[in-house]
Backbone as JSON Lines, residues from 0, in Angstrom:
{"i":0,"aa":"X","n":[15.58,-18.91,-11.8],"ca":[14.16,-18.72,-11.63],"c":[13.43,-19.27,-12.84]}
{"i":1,"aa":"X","n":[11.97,-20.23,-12.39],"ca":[11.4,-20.66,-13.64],"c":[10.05,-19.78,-14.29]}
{"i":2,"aa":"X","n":[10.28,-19.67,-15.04],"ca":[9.4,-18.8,-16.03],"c":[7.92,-19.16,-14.84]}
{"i":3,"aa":"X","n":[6.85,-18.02,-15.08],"ca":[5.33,-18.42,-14.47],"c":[4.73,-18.87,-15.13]}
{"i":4,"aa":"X","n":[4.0,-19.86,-14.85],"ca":[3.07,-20.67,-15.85],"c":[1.86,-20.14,-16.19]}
{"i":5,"aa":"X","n":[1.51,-20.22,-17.52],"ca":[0.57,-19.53,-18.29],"c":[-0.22,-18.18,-17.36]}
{"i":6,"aa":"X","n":[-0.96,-19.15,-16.32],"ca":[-1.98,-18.64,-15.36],"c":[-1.29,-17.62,-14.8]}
{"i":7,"aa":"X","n":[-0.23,-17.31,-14.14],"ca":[0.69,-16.4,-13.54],"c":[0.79,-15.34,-14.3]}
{"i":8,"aa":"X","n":[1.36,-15.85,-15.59],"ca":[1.62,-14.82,-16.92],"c":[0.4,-13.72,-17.07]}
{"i":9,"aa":"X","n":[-0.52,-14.69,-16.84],"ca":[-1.46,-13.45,-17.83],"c":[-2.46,-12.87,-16.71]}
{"i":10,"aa":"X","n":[-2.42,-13.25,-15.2],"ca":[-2.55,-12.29,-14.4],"c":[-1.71,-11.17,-13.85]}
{"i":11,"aa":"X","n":[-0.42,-11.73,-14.09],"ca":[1.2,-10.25,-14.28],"c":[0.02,-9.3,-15.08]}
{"i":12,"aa":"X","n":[0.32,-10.15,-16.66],"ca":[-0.19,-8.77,-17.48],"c":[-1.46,-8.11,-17.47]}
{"i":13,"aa":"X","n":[-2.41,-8.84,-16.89],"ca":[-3.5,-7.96,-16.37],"c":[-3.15,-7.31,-15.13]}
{"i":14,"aa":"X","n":[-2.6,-7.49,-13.82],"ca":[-2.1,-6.57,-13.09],"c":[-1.49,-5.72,-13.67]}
{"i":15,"aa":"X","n":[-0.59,-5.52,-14.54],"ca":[0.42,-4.46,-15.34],"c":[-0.43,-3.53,-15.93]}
{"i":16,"aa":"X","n":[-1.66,-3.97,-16.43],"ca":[-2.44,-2.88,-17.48],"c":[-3.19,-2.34,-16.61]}
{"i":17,"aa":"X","n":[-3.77,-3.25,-15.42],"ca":[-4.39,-1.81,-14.42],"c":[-3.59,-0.84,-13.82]}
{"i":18,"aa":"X","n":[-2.49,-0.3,-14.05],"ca":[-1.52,0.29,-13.85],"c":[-1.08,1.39,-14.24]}
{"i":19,"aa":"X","n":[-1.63,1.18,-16.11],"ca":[-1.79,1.83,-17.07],"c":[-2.55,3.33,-16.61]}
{"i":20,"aa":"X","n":[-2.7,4.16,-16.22],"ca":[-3.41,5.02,-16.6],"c":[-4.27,5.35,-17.09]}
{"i":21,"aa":"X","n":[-4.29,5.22,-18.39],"ca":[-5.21,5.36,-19.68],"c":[-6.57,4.13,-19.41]}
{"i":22,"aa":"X","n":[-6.31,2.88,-18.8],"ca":[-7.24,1.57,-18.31],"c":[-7.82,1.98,-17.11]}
{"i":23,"aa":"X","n":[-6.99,2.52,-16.49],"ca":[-7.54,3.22,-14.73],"c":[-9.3,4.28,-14.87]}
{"i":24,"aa":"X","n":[-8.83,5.16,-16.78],"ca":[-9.52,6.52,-16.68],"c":[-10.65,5.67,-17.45]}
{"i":25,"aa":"X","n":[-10.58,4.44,-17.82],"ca":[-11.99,4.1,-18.88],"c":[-12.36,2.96,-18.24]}
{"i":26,"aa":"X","n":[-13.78,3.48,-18.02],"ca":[-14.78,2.68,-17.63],"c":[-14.9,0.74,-18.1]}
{"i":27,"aa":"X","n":[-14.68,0.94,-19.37],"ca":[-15.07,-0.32,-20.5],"c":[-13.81,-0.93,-20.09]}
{"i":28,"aa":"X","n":[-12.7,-0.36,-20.38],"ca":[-11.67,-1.45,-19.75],"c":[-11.34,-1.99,-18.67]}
{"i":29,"aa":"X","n":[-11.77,-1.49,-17.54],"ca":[-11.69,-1.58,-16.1],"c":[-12.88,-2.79,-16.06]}
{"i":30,"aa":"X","n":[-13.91,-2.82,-16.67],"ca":[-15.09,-3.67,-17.24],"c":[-14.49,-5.09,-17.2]}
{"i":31,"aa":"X","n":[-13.41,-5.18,-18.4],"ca":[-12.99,-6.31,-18.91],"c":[-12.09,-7.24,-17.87]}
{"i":32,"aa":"X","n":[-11.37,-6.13,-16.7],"ca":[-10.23,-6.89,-15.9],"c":[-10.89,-6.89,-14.51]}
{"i":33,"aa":"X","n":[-12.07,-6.33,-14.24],"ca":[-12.61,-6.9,-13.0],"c":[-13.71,-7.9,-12.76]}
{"i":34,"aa":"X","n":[-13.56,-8.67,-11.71],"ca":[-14.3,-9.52,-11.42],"c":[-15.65,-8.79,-11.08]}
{"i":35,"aa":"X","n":[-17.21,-9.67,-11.66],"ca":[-18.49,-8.85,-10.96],"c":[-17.93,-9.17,-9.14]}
{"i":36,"aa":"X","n":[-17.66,-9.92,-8.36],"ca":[-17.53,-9.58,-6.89],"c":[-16.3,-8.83,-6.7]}
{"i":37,"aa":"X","n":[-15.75,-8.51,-7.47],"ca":[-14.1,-7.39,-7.35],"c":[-14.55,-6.83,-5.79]}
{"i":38,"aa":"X","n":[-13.68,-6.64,-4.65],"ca":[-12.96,-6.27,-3.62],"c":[-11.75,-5.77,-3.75]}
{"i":39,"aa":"X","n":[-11.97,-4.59,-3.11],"ca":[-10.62,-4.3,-2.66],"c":[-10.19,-3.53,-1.18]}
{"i":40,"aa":"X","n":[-9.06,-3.64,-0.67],"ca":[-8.54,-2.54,0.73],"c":[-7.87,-1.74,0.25]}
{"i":41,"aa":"X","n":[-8.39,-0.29,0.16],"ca":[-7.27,0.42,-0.82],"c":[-6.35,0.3,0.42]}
{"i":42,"aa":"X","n":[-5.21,1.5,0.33],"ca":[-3.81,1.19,0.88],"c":[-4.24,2.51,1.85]}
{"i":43,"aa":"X","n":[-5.45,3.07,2.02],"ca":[-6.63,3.76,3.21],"c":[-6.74,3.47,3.5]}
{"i":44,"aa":"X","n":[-7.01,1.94,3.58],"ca":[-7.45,1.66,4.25],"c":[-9.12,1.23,4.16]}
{"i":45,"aa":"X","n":[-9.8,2.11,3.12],"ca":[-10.94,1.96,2.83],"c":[-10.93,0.8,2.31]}
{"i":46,"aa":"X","n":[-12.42,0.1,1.99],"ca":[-13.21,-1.02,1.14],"c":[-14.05,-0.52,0.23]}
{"i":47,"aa":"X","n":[-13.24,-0.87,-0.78],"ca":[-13.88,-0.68,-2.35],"c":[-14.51,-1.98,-3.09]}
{"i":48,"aa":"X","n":[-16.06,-1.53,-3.44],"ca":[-15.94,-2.73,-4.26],"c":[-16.46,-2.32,-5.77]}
{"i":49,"aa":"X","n":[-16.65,-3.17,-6.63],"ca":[-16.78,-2.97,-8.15],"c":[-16.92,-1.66,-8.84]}
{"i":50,"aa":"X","n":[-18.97,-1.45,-8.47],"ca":[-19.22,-0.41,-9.01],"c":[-18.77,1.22,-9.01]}
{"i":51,"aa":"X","n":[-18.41,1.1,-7.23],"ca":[-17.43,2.33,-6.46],"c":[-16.37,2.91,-7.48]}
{"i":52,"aa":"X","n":[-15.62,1.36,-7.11],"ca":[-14.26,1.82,-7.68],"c":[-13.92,2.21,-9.12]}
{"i":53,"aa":"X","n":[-14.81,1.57,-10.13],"ca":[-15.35,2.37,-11.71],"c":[-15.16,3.3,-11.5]}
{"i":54,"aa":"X","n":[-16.16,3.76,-10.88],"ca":[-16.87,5.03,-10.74],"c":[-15.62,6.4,-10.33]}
{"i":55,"aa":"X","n":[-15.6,5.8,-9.11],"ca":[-14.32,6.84,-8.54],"c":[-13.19,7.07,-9.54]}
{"i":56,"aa":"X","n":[-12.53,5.64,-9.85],"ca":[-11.48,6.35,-11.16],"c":[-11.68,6.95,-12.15]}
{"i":57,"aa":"X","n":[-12.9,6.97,-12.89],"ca":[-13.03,7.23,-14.09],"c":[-14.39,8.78,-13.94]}
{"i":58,"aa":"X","n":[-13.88,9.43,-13.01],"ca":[-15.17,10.43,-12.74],"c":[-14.49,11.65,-13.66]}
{"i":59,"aa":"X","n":[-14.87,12.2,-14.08],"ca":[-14.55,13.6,-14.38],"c":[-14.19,14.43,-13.3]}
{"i":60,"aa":"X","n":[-12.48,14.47,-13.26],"ca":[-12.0,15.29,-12.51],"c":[-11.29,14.39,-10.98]}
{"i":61,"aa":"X","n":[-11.22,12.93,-11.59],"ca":[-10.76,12.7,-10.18],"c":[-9.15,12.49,-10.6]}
{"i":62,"aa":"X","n":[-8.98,11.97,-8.96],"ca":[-7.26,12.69,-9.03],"c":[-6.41,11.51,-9.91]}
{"i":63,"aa":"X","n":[-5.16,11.9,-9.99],"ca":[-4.81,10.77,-11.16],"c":[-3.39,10.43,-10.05]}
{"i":64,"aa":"X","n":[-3.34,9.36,-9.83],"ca":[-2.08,8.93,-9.01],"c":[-0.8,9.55,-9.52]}
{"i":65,"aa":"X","n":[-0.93,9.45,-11.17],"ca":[0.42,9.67,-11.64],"c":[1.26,8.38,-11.74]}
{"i":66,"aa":"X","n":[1.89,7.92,-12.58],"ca":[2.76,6.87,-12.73],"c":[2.96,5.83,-11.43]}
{"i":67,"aa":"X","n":[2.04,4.23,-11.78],"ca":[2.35,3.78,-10.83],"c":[3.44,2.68,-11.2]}
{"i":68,"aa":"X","n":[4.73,2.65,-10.38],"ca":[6.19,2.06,-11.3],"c":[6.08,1.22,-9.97]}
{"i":69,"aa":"X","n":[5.52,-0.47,-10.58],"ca":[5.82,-1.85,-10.03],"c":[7.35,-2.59,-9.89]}
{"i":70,"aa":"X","n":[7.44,-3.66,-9.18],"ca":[8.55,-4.39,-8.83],"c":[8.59,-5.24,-7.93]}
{"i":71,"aa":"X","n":[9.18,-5.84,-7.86],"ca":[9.3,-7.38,-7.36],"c":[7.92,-8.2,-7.39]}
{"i":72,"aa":"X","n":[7.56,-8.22,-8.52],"ca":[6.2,-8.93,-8.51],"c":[6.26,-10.53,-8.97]}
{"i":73,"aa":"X","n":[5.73,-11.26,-8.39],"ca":[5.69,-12.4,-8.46],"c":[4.63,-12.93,-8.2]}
{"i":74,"aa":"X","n":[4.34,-14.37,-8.38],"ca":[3.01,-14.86,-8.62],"c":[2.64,-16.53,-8.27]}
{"i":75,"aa":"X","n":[1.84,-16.72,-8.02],"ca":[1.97,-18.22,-7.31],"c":[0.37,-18.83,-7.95]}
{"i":76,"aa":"X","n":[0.16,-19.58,-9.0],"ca":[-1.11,-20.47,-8.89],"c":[-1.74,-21.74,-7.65]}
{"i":77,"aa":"X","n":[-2.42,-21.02,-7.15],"ca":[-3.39,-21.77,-6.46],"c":[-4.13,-22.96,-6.49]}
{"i":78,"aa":"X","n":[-4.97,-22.75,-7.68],"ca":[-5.6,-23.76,-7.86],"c":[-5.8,-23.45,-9.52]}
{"i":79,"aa":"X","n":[-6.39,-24.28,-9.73],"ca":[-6.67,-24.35,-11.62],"c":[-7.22,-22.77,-11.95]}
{"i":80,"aa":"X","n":[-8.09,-22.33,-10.75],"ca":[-8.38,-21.36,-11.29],"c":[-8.78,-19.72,-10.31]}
{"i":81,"aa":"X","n":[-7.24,-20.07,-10.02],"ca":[-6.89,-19.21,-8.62],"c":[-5.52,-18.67,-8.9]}
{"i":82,"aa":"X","n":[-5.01,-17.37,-9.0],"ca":[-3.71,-17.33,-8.73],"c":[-3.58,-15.82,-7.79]}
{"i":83,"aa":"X","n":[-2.47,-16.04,-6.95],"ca":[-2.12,-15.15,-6.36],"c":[-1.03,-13.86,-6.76]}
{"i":84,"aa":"X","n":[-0.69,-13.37,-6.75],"ca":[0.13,-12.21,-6.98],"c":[0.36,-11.23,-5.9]}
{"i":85,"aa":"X","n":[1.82,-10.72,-5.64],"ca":[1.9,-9.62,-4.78],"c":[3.42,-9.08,-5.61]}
{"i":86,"aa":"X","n":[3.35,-7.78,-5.25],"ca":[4.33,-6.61,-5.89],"c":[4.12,-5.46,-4.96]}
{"i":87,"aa":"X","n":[5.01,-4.67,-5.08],"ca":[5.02,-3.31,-4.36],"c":[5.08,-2.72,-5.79]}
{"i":88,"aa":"X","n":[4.79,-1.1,-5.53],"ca":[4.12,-0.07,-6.2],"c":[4.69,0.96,-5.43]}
{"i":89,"aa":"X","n":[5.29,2.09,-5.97],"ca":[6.0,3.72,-6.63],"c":[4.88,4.43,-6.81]}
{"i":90,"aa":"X","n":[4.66,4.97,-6.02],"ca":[4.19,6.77,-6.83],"c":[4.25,8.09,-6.17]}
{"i":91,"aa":"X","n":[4.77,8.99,-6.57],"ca":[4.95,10.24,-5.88],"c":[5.49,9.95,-4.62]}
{"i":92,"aa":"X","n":[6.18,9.25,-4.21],"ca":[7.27,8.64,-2.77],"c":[6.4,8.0,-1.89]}
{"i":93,"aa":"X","n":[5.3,7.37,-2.85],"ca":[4.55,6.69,-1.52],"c":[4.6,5.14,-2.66]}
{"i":94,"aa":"X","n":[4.87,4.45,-1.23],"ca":[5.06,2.84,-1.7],"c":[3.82,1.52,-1.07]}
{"i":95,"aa":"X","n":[3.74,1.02,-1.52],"ca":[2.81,0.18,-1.07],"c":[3.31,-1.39,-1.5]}
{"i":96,"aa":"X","n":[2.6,-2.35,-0.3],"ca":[3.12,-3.65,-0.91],"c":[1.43,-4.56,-1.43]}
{"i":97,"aa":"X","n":[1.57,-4.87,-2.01],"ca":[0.18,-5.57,-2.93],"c":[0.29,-6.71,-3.03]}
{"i":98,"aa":"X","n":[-1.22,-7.19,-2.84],"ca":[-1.55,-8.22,-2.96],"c":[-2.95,-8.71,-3.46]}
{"i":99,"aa":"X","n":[-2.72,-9.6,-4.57],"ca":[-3.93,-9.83,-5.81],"c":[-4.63,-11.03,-5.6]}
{"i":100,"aa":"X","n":[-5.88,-11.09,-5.79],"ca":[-6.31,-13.04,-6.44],"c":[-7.0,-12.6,-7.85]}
{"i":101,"aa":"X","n":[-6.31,-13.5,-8.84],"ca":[-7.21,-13.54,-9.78],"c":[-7.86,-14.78,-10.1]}
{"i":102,"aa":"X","n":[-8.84,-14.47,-10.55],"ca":[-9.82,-16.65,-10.76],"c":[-9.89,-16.0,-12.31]}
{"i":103,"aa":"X","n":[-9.98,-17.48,-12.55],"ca":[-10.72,-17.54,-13.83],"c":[-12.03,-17.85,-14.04]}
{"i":104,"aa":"X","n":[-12.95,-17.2,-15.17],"ca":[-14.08,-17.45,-15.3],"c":[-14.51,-17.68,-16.87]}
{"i":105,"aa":"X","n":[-15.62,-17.65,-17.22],"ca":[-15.8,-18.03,-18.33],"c":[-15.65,-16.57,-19.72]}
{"i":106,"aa":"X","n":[-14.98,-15.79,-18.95],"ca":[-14.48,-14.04,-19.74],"c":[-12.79,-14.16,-19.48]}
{"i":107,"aa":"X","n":[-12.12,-15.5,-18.71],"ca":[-11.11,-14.93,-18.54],"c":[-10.81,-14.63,-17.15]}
{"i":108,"aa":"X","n":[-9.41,-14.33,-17.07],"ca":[-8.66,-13.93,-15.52],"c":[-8.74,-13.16,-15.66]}
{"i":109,"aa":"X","n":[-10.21,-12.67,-14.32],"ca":[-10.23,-11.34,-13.94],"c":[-10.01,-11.39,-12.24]}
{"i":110,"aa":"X","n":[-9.61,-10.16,-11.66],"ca":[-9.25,-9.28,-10.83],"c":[-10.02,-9.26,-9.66]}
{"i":111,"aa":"X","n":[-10.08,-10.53,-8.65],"ca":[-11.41,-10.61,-7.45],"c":[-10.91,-10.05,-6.57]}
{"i":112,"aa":"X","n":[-10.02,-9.66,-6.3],"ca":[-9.5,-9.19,-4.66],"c":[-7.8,-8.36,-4.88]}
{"i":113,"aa":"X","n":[-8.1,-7.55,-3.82],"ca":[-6.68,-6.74,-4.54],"c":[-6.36,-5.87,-2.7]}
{"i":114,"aa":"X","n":[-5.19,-5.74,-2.16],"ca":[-5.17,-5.31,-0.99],"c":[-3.91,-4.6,-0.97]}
{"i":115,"aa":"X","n":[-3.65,-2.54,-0.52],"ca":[-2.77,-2.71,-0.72],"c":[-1.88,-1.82,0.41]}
{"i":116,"aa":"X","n":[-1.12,-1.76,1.27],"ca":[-0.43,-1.59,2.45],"c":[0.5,-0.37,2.39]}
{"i":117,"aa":"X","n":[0.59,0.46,2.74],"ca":[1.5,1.63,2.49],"c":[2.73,1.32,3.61]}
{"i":118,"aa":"X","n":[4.13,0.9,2.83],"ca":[5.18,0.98,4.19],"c":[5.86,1.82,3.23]}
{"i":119,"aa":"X","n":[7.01,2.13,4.21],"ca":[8.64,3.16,4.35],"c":[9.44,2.31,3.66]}
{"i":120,"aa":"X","n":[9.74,2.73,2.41],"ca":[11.04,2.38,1.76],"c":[12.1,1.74,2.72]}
{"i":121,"aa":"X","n":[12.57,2.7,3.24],"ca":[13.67,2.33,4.66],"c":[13.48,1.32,4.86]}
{"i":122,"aa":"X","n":[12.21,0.81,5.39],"ca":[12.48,-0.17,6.21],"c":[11.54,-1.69,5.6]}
{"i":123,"aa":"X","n":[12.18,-1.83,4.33],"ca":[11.61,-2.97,3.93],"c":[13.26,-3.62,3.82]}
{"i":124,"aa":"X","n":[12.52,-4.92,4.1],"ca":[13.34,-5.95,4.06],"c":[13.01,-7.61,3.86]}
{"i":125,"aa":"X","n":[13.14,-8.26,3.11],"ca":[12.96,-10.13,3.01],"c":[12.73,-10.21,4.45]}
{"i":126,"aa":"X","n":[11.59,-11.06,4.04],"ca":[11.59,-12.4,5.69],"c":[11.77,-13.63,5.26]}
């Protein structure tokens, strides 16, 4: 397997730090890794977008997922300033499979679109 190129790299590690906990509960950092049009499908199914989703994570008193433990994540550049990403996600026995775009802009690869699917351990498998 060949290493991800730059663009790949450093949307991994911005996917990895929204992950973090501690980035999830603060406003200012969540700031830095989302796009102003940020979208998302949570794995509800609901549609979240920017200001919502701040808001909701970082409220006083909202719920805390608890450790979200990634894997098989991989990453594909698009275009100069497009890359894709998908990984599944662990927490409390619920799994989800994900899927990211990050662009670049003039702040950096941030976080435009994020979608994420709840299946059964059991029954995942390669296509």
């Amino acid at each position: 397997m060949t290493d991800p190129s730059p663009a790949v790299a450093t949307a991994i590690e911005g996917e990895l730090r929204l992950l973090d906990p501690a980035v999830r509960a603060s406003a200012d950092l969540l700031d830095t890794l989302l796009h102003p049009d940020f979208r998302e499908i949570g794995s509800s199914g609901r549609l979240w977008v920017r200001d919502t989703i701040i808001a909701m994570l970082t409220a006083p008193g909202a719920p805390r997922p608890g450790p979200l433990t990634a894997s098989r994540m991989r990453g594909e550049q698009l275009a100069a300033d497009l890359v894709h990403l998908t990984f599944d996600t662990e927490s409390r026995g619920r799994s989800s499979h994900r899927s990211s775009l990050w662009r670049l802009t003039e702040n950096g690869w941030l976080l435009y679109f994020h979608q994420a699917t709840p299946f059964v351990a059991e029954s995942l498998s390669e296509v």
